[in-house]
C-alpha positions as CSV (number, residue, x, y, z in Angstrom):
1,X,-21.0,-23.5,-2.4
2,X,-17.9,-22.1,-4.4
3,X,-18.0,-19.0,-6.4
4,X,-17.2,-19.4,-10.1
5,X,-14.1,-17.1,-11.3
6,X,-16.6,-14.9,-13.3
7,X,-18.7,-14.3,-10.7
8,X,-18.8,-11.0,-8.0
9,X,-20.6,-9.5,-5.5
10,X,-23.5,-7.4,-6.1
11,X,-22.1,-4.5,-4.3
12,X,-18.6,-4.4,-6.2
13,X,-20.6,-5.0,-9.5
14,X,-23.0,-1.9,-8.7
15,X,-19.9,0.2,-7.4
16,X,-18.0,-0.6,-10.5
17,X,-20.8,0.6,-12.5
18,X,-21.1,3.9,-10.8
19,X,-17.6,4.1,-11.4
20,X,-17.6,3.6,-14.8
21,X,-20.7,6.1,-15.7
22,X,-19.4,8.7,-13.7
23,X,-22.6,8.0,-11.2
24,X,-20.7,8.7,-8.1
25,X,-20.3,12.1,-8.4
26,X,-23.8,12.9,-9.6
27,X,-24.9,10.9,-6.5
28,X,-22.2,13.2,-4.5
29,X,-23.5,16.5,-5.8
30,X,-27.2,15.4,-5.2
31,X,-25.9,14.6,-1.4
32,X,-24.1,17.7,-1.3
33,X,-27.7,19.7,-2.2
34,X,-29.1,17.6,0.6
35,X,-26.4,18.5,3.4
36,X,-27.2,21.9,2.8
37,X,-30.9,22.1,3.6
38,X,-30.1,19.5,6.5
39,X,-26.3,21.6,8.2
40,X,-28.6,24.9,6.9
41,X,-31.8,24.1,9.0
42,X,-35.3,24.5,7.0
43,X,-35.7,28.5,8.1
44,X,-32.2,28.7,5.6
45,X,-33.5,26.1,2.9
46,X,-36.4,28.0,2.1
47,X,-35.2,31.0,1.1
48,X,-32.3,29.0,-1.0
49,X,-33.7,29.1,-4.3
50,X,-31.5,27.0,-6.1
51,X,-27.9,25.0,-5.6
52,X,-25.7,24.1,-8.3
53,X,-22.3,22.7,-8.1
54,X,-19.9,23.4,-11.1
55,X,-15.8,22.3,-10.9
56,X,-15.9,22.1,-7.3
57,X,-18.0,25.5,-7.1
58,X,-21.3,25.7,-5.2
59,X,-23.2,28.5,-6.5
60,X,-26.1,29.5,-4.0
61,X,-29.1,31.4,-5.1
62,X,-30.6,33.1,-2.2
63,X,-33.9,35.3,-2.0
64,X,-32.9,37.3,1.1
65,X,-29.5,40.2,0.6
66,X,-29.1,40.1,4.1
67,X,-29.0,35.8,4.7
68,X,-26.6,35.9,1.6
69,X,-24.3,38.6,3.5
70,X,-24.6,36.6,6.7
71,X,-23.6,33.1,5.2
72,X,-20.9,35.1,3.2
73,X,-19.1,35.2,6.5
74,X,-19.2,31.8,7.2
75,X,-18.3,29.9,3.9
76,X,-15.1,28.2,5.2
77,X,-17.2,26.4,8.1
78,X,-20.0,25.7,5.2
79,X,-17.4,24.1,3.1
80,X,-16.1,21.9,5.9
81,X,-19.1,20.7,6.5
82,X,-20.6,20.1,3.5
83,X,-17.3,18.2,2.4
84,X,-17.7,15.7,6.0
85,X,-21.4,15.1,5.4
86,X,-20.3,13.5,1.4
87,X,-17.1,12.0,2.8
88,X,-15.0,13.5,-0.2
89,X,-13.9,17.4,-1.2
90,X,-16.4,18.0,-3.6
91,X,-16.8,21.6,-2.7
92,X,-13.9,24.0,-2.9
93,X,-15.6,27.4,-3.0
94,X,-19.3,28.6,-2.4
95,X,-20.5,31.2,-4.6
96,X,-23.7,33.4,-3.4
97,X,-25.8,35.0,-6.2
């Protein structure tokens, strides 16, 4: 069967809509929340008390001075990783507070 000029494939048409309402970067930054419980381990996750990415910043709230200080040391690696686990630089910086 032939396709009709106005027709397209479900995928494009739901990757065109993301496009156009911006949903691919909320769906990114969820992802990006995600990676870091998974690259972080659960012992790290639950003492992160909240994630938020702003301009390419991720700001980490941690409960524990000592984990913030140790992570603090590895933030380039944390980047990298988190950037390979969205497949796009989303995260330029990480922030602890």
């Amino acid at each position: 069967m032939k396709k009709k000029s106005n027709q397209i494939k479900l995928g494009d048409a739901l990757n065109e809509l993301m496009d156009t309402y911006k949903l691919n970067v909320k769906m990114n930054e969820v992802r990006i929340y995600e990676a870091w419980d998974i690259a972080l381990g659960p012992a790290i996750a639950k003492h992160t008390v909240s994630k938020q990415l702003i301009e390419g910043r991720l700001l980490i709230r941690l409960d524990s001075a000592a984990l913030r200080n140790e992570l603090a040391y590895a933030k380039s690696k944390l980047i990298k990783t988190l950037n390979e686990k969205v497949g796009t630089e989303m995260v330029k910086e990480i922030m602890f507070v």
